[in-house]
Residue, then its C-alpha position, 0 to 999 in steps of 0.5 A: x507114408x499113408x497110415x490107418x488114422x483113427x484114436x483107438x480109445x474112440x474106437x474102443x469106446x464107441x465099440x463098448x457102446x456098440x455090443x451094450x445097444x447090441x446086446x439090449x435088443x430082443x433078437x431071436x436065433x435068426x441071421x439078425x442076431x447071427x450077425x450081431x453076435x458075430x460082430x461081439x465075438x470078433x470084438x472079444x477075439x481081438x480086444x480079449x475084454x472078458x464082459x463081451x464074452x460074459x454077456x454073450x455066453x450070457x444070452x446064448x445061454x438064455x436061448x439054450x437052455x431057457x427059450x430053446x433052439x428053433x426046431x428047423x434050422x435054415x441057411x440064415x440060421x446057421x449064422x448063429x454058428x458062428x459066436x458059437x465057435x468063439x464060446x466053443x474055444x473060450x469056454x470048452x463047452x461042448x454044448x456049443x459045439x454040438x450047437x455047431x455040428x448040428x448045424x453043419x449036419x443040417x448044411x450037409x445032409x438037408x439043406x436044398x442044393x442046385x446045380x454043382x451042389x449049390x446051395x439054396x438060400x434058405x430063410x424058412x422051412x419053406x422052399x421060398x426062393x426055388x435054385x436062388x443062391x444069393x450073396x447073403x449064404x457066403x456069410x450065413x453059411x459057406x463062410x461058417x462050413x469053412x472056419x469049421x472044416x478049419x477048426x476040424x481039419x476037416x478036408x471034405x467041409x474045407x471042400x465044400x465051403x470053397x465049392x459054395x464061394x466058387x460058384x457064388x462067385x461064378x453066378x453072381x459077379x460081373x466079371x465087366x464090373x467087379x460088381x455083384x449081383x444080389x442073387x441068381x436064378x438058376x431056373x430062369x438063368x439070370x439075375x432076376x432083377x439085376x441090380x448090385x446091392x450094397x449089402x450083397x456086395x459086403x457079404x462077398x467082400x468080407x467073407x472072401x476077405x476072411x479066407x486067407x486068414x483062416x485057412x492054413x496054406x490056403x494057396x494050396x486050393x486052386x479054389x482060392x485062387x479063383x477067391x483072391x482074383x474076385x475079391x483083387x478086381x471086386x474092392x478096385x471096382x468098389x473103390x470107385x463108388x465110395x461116396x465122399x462121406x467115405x460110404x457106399x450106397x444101397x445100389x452101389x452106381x446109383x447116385x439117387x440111392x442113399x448110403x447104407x451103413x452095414x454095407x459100408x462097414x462090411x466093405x471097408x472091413x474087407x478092405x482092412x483084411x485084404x491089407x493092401x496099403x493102397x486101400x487106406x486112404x479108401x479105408x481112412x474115409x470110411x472110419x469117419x462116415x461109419x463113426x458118424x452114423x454111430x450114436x452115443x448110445x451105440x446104436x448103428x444108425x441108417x441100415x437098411x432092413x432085410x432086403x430080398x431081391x427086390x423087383x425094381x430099383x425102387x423097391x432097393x431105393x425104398x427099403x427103410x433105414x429108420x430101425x437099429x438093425x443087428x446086421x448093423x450092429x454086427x458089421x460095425x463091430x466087425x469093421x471097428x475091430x479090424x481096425x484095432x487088430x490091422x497091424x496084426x494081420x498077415x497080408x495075402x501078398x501077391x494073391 
């Protein structure tokens, strides 16, 4: 019988490692630290080690109270919503949630939508990227509105978060590859350059991968089932390009282009939350390549840095894997505590 094989006290200790690296930057309220401090919630949510969730309420603390809250928020700062959940719950706090809210009052109510009420990746108070919706707002935002609609019981947020994964999915994947694309232009109707980026197909793959999970009786929305059908013909089409270091590339089918690390972990750690055991041995491969771009010191080594819809496949090619980079860090942690909590996860079945 194939199982998961990995010893939990490595994994444990070089997740230790991870959040103390993490947890030493000097990342400001943006999507880098979003990503990061969602990784170290996740990690307190599955081990229950009391120092993550001190140093997190720690920081966050540091920013609310001392540096204060960025005047405008954007898509890519809603991410910091997410370890602003966990605090919520840990702590009862409710300045957190009110952090939360205000953020969703932002998606809601302000944030630049196209189409069937898209909405618009945002990085700045500029309108930067006119009717683009890119793969990064699964994570940043729909994925957020979704685990607070949840949290709320709140049907029209629950709504509204399915509705961004449904035509995310229908703009960005190719239904002949299983691959998606990074972005999309609703103005010009394509996908600009066109190239499937590692890191765009983790934030679609773990972010689909989440919904079952959190979502009570999610069969129920016929929306999740266009969810599950992506995500089932997604990860059988990554499979076939993971690199024999157990890996996947910053363009996913292009053997010139080096792996990257955040996509890896972000891919392999939907493969975990899908649970189908036919991905283990998939999975397997990718705990010892991402376990091997850890230093000793915790710090995820070889991650791309932030990555717009570049024009060509050099500029993909050619976007520097030399820095620590909290998106990195974050999926790392996330992909690591998946593996401690994978026994524990209900599987989706047959969806």
């Amino acid at each position: 019988m194939t199982v998961l094989d990995f010893d939990k006290k490595v994994i444990e200790d070089t997740m230790d490692h991870i959040v103390d690296k993490t947890m030493n930057m000097d990342l400001t309220w943006d999507w880098p630290c979003g990503v990061a401090y969602y990784g170290i919630a996740k990690a307190y949510e599955v081990t229950g080690k009391k120092e993550y969730l001190d140093v997190l309420k720690a920081r966050i603390d540091e920013y609310v109270d001392d540096l204060g809250l960025p005047k405008v928020w954007t898509v890519n700062t809603c991410a910091m919503g997410h370890c602003l959940i966990t605090l919520y719950d840990a702590t009862g706090d409710k300045k957190y949630w009110d952090i939360v809210m205000s953020k969703v009052d932002y998606l809601e109510n302000e944030a630049l939508r196209f189409g069937d009420n898209v909405l618009q990746h945002t990085v700045s108070a500029n309108n930067d990227f006119p009717e683009q919706c890119w793969a990064d707002t699964l994570f940043m935002a729909a994925f957020f509105l979704l685990r607070v609609g949840v949290h709320e019981k709140d049907e029209e947020l629950i709504d509204d978060a399915l509705n961004q994964y449904y035509w995310h999915i229908k703009y960005l994947q190719n239904k002949e590859t299983g691959f998606y694309y990074h972005g999309y232009n609703n103005i010009s109707k394509d996908h600009m350059s066109g190239f499937y980026w590692g890191r765009a197909n983790a934030w679609a793959a773990f972010t689909m991968s989440q919904v079952g999970h959190i979502l009570p009786e999610a069969y129920l929305y016929p929306q999740f089932l266009d969810i599950v059908g992506s995500l089932n013909e997604q990860l059988s089409a990554l499979k076939t390009v993971q690199t024999e270091n157990g890996l996947w590339r910053t363009i996913l089918d292009d053997p010139e282009s080096y792996e990257e690390i955040s996509a890896s972990a972000g891919i392999a750690a939907a493969m975990l939350s899908k649970g189908n055991p036919l991905h283990i041995k998939y999975i397997n491969k990718s705990i010892k390549g991402i376990l091997a771009n850890v230093s000793p010191e915790g710090r995820v080594m070889n991650v791309s840095g932030g990555t717009a819809v570049m024009k060509d496949r050099d500029g993909y090619r050619n976007i520097s894997r030399d820095w620590m980079q909290g998106w990195g860090q974050g999926l790392a942690l996330a992909f690591f505590a998946g593996l401690l909590e994978y026994e524990n996860l209900r599987s989706d079945g047959a969806l």
